[in-house]
N, C-alpha and C positions, 0 to 999 in steps of 0.2 A: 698220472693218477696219484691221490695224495698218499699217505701211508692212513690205515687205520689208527685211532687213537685206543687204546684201551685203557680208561682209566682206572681200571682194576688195580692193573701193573704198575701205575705211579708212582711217584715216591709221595705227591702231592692227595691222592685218595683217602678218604677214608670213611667207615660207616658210623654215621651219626646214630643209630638205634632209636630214630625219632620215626615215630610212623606213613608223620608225613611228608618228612625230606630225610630219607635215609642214607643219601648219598652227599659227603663233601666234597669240598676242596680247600687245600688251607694256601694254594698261593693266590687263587682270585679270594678267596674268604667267604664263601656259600656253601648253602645248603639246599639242595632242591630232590623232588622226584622223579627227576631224568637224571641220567647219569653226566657229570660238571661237561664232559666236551658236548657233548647235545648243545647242552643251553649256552655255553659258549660260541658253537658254529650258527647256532640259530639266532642269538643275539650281534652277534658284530660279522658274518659269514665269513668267518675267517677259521682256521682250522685253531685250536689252543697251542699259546707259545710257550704256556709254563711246564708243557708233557716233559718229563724226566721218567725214564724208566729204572725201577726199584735195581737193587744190585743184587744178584744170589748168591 
């Protein structure tokens, strides 16, 4: 089973405050309204290879 992605926790995320793509990504470089691994597994099925998670 793969791990869950959360793009929250990226380092890559972040909120575009645009209504209709409030969600980014700045290593593929979009903007959409799903959140970027969605529409990365759903566009190539593959899970995202840019997931870095933030440092606390």
């Amino acid at each position: 089973m793969e791990e869950r992605i959360v793009c929250q926790k990226c380092l890559y995320y972040y909120v575009t405050w645009e209504k209709e793509r409030p969600h980014g990504c700045k290593a593929y470089g979009f903007k959409s309204q799903l959140i970027p691994s969605i529409v990365v597994k759903n566009s190539s099925g593959k899970p995202c290879s840019f997931y870095n998670p933030k440092q606390r």
